[in-house]
C-alpha positions as CSV (number, residue, x, y, z in Angstrom):
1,X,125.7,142.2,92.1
2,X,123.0,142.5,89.4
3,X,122.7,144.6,86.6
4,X,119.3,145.7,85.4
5,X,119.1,147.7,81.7
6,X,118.5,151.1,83.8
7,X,121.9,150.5,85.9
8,X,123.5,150.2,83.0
9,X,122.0,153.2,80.5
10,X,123.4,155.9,84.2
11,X,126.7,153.4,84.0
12,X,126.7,154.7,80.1
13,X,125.7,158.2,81.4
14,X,128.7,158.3,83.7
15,X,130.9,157.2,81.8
16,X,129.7,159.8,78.7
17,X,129.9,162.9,81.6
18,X,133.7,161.8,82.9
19,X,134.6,161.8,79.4
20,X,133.3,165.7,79.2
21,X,134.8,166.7,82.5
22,X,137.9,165.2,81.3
23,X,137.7,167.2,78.2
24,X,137.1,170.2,80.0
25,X,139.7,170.4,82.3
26,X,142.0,169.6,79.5
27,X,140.5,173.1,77.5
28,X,140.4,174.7,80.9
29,X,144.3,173.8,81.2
30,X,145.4,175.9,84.9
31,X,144.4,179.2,84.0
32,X,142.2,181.1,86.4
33,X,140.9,183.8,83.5
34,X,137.5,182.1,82.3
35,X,137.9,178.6,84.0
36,X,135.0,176.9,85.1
37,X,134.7,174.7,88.3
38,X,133.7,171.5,86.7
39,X,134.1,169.5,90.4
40,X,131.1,169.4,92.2
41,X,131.6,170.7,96.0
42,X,130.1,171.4,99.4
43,X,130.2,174.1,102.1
44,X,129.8,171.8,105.7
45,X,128.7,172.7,108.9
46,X,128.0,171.0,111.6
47,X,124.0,171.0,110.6
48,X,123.9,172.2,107.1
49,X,125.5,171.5,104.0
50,X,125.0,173.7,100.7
51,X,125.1,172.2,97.6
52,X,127.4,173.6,95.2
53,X,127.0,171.2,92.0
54,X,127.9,173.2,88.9
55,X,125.8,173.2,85.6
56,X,128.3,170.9,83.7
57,X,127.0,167.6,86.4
58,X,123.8,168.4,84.8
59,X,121.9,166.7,81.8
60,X,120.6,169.2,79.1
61,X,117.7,168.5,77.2
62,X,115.1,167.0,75.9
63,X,114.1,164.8,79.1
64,X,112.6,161.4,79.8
65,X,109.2,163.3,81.7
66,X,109.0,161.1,85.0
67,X,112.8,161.3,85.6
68,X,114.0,164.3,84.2
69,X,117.1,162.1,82.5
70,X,118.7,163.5,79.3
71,X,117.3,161.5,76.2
72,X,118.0,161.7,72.3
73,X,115.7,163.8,70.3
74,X,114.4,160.8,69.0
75,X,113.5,158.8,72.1
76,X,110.5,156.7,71.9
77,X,109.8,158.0,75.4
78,X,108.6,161.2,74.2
79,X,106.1,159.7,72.6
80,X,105.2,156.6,75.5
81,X,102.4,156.6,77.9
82,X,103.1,156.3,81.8
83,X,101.5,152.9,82.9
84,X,100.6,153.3,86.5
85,X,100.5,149.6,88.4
86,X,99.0,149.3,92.0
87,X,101.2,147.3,93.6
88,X,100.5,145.1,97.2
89,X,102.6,145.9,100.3
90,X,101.5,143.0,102.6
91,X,103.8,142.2,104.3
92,X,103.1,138.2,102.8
93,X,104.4,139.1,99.5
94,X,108.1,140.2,100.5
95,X,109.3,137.1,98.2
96,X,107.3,138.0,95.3
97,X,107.5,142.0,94.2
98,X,108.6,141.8,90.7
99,X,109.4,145.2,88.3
100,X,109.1,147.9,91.4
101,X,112.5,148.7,91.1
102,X,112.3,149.6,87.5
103,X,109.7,152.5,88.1
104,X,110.6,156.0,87.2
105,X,107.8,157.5,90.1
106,X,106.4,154.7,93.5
107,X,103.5,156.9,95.1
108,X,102.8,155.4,98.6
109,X,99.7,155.9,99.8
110,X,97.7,154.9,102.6
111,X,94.7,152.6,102.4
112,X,93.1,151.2,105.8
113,X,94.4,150.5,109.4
114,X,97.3,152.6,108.1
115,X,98.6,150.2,105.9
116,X,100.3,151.2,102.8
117,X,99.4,150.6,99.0
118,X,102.2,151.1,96.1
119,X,101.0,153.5,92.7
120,X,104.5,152.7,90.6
121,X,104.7,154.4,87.5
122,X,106.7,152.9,84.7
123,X,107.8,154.7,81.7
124,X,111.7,155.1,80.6
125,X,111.8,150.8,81.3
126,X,109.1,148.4,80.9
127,X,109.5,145.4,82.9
128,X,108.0,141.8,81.5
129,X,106.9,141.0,85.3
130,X,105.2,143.9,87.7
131,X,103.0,143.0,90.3
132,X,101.5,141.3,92.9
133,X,98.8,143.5,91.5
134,X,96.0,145.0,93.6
135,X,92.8,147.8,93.4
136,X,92.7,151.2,92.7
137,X,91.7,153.4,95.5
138,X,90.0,157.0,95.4
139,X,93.0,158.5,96.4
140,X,94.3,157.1,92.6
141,X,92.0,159.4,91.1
142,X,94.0,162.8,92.1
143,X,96.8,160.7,91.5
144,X,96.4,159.9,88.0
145,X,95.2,162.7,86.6
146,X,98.6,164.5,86.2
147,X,100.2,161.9,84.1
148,X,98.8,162.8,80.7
149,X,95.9,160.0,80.2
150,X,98.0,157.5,81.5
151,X,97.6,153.6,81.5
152,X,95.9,152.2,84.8
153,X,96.8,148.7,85.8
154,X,94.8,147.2,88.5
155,X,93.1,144.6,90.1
156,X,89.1,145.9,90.5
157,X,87.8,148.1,93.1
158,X,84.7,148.6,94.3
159,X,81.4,149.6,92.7
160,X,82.1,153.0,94.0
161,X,85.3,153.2,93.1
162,X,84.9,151.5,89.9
163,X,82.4,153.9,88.9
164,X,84.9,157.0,89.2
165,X,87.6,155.8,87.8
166,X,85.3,155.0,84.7
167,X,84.3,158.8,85.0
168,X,88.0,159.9,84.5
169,X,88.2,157.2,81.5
170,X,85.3,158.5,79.7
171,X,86.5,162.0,80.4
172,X,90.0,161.1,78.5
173,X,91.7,160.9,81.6
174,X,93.0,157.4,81.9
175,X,92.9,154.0,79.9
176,X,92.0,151.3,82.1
177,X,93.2,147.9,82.2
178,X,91.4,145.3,85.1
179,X,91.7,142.2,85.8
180,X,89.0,140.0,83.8
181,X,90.0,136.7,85.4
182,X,90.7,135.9,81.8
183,X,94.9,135.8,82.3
184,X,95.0,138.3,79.3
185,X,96.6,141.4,80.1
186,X,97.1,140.3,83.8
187,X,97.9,136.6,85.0
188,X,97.5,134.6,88.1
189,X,100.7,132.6,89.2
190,X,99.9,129.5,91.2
191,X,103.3,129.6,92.7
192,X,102.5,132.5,95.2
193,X,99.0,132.8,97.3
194,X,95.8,134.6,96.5
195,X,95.4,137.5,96.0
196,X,98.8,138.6,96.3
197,X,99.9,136.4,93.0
198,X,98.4,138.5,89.7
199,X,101.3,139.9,87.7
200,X,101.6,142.0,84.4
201,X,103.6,142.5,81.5
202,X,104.1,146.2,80.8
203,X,105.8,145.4,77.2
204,X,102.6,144.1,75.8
205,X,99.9,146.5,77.6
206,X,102.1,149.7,76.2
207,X,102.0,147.8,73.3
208,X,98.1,146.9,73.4
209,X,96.7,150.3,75.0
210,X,98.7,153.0,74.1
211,X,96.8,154.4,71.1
212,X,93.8,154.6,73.8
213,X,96.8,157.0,76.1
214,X,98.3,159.9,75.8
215,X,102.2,161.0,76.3
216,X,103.2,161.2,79.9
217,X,103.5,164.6,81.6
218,X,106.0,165.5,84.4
219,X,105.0,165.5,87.6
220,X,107.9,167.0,89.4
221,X,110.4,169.6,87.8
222,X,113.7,168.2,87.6
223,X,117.2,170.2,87.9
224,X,119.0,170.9,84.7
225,X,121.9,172.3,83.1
226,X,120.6,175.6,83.5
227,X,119.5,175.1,86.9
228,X,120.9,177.2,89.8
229,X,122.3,175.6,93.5
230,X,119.9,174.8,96.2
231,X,119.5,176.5,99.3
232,X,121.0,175.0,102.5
233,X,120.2,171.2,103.7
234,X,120.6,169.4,106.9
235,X,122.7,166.6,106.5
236,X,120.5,163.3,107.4
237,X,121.1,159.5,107.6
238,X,117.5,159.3,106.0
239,X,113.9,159.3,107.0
240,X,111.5,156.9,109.1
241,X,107.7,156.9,108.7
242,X,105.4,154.8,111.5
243,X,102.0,153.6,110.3
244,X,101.2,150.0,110.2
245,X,104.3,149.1,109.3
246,X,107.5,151.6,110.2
247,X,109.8,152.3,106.7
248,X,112.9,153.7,106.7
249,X,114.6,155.3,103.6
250,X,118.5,155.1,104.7
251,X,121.0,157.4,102.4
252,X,124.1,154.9,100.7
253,X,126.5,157.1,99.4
254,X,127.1,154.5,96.6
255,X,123.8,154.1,95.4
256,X,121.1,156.0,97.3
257,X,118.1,155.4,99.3
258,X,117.4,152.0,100.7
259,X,114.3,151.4,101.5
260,X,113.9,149.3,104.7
261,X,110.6,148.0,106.2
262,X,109.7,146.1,109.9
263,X,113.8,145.6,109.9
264,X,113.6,144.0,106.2
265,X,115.6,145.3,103.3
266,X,113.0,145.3,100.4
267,X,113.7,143.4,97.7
268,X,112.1,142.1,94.9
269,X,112.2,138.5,93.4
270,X,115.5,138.3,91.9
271,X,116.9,139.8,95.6
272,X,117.4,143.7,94.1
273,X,117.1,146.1,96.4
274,X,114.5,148.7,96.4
275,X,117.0,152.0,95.6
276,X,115.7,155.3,94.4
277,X,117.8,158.9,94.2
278,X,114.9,161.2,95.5
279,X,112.8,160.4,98.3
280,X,109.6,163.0,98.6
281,X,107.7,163.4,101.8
282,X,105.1,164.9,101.1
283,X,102.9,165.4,104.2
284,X,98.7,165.4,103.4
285,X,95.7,165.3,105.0
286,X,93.9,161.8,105.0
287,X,90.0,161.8,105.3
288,X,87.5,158.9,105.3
289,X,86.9,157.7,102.2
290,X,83.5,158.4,100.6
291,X,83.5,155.6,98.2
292,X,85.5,152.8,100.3
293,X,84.0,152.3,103.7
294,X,87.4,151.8,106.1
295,X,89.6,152.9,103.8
296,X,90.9,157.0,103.6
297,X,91.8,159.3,101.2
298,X,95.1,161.5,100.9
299,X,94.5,164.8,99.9
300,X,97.3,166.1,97.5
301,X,95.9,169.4,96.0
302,X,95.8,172.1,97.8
303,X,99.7,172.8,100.0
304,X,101.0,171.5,102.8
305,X,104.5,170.9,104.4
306,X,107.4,169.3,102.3
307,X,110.8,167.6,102.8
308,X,112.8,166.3,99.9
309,X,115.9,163.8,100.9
310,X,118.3,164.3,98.0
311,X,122.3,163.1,97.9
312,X,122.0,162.7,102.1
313,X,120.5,166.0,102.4
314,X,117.4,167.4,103.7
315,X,115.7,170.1,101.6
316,X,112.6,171.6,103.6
317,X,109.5,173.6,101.9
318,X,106.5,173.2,101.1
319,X,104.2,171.4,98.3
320,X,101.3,173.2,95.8
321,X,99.2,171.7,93.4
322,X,96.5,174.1,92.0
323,X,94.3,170.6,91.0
324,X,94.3,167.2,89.9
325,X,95.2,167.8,86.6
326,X,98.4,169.9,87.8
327,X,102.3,169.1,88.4
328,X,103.7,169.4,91.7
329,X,105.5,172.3,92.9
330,X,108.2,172.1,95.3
331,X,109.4,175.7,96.9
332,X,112.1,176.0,99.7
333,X,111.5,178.5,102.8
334,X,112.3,181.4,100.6
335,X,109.8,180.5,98.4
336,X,112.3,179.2,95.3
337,X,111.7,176.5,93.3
338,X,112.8,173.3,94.9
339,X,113.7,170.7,92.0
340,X,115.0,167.1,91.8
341,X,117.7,165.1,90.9
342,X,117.3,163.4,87.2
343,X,116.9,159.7,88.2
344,X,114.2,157.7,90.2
345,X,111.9,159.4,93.0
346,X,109.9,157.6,96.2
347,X,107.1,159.6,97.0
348,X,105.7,158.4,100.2
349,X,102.2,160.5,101.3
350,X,102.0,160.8,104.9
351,X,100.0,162.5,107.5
352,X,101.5,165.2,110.1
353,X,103.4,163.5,113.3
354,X,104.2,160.4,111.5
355,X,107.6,160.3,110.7
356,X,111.0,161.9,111.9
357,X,114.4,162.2,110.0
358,X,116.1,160.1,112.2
359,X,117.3,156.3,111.6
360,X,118.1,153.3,113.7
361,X,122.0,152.3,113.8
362,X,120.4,148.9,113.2
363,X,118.7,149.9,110.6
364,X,121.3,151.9,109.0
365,X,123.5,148.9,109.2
366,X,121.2,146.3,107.7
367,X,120.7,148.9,104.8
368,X,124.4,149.3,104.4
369,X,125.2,145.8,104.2
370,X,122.5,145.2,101.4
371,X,124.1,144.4,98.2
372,X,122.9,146.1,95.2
């Protein structure tokens, strides 16, 4: 199994909060006067499971933004830029994703004939090698302009395209950063095919752009120390979602969701898993696209149905966003905030009727057996 620096600043985390339940329950000695249930617990049923995790599992602040980890007061990170990298999904470039697993946020979205387009955005780690690379879309403009002028790397679009996204940089909204066909700032490798062989390295563009950005804004809230429990789940294997391709997010108990796709484990180069502790489904409208003939566009402001898959649970709700410049609000049927986990979140955009929370025993398996 490999370690990356991310699995080991939670392995650091862990360690840090055993030490402080440990502490704790020595204070708390076996008194019942005052003590404090530092054990995270459950109420089961056969179709729902409440989650009883106490404030003392929970990081205080301040936060890293797109993860809602606790950081020290002195964190570069509160001062860092969210660099936003469209990322390929063809299906050809399996053996060559490189950095994906390092993002704090992966926005799928969908582009023509169904197919599916990655937005990762990378802030707490900056990998030396992200890509294969490809264009922005005009569903990244609502995307991006949340994030707090963020950095946008990216292959070229079209005249249309290129022309908004321009818009939003004169307007302060983003700092862009295109391929030139120059190998500065992004690089063709001649080991992997065209066009699906352009790759970045985030430590240099943060390093080059950042005075032109601005310091990344949240776009989900994130539970915390003061946080109360959530509402009532439905315990679920995972989620799968049928376009061009059908995904599956299956739930590990060990490390979280695996994401599986046409009965492949996704993995990038280096044969990590693609892992992530929140999966958001957020369900949107998609609408021909007025700048990119064939392709669509996926709404997200305005509201629309939501599930959040969170610890093997499913939360059910409902999304908001007042406009593009706005967080994301998560409520639950009793219209109370629905927040997070603190770690790593998959948000996949899809349209009504295409997916179900239900996962192949094959697929399940093949998940299972993938080592992390």
């Amino acid at each position: 199994m490999q370690l990356n620096q991310r699995n080991l600043l939670v392995a650091g985390g862990i360690l840090v909060a055993l030490i402080i339940v440990l502490g704790t329950l020595v204070v708390l000695g076996g008194g019942d006067d005052g003590a404090v249930d530092v054990v995270a617990s459950s109420t089961t049923s056969s179709t729902t499971t409440t989650s009883t995790t106490t404030t003392s599992t929970l990081p205080s602040g301040p936060f890293a933004p797109l993860t809602g980890e606790h950081i020290d007061a002195d964190s570069p990170l509160l001062d860092r830029a969210a660099i936003v990298v469209k990322i390929s999904n063809n299906m050809s470039v399996q053996d060559n994703w490189q950095g994906i697993d390092q993002a704090d946020v992966v926005i799928e979205e969908r582009i023509e004939a169904n197919a599916t387009r990655f937005a990762a955005v990378f802030h707490s780690i900056l990998p030396e090698s992200v890509g294969p690379i490809r264009s922005g879309r005009t569903s990244d403009l609502d995307l991006l302009a949340n994030l707090g002028t963020p950095i946008l790397v990216y292959s070229g679009a079209n005249p249309s395209v290129t022309g908004q996204l321009r818009s939003l940089e004169n307007d302060g909204l983003v700092t862009l950063v295109v391929d030139r066909g120059t190998n500065v700032d992004l690089v063709r490798d001649n080991a992997f095919s065209r066009p699906d062989n352009l790759f970045s390295n985030l430590v240099e563009i943060e390093e080059k752009y950042r005075d032109g950005a601005g310091v990344a804004l949240p776009l989900f809230e994130y539970r915390e120390a003061t946080s109360g429990d959530r509402s009532a789940g439905v315990d679920v294997d995972g989620v799968t979602v049928k376009g061009a391709d059908t995904v599956s997010f299956v739930w590990d108990e060990t490390r979280g969701y695996v994401r599986v796709q046409n009965g492949d484990v996704h993995t990038t180069l280096d044969g990590t898993p693609f892992v992530f502790d929140n999966i958001v489904v957020l369900e949107v409208e998609y609408t021909p696209s007025t700048f990119a003939p064939g392709s669509v566009d996926a709404k997200t402001v305005g509201a629309g149905t939501l599930n959040l898959l969170i610890g093997g649970t499913r939360y059910e709700g409902t999304w908001s966003r007042e406009s593009s410049t706005s967080a994301y609000q998560f409520f639950d049927a009793a219209g109370d905030p629905l927040r997070l986990d603190p770690g790593q979140t998959w948000m996949t955009l899809v349209p009504a009727g295409s997916y179900e929370f239900v996962v192949a025993p094959e697929i399940a398996a093949l998940a299972l057996e993938a080592d992390g």
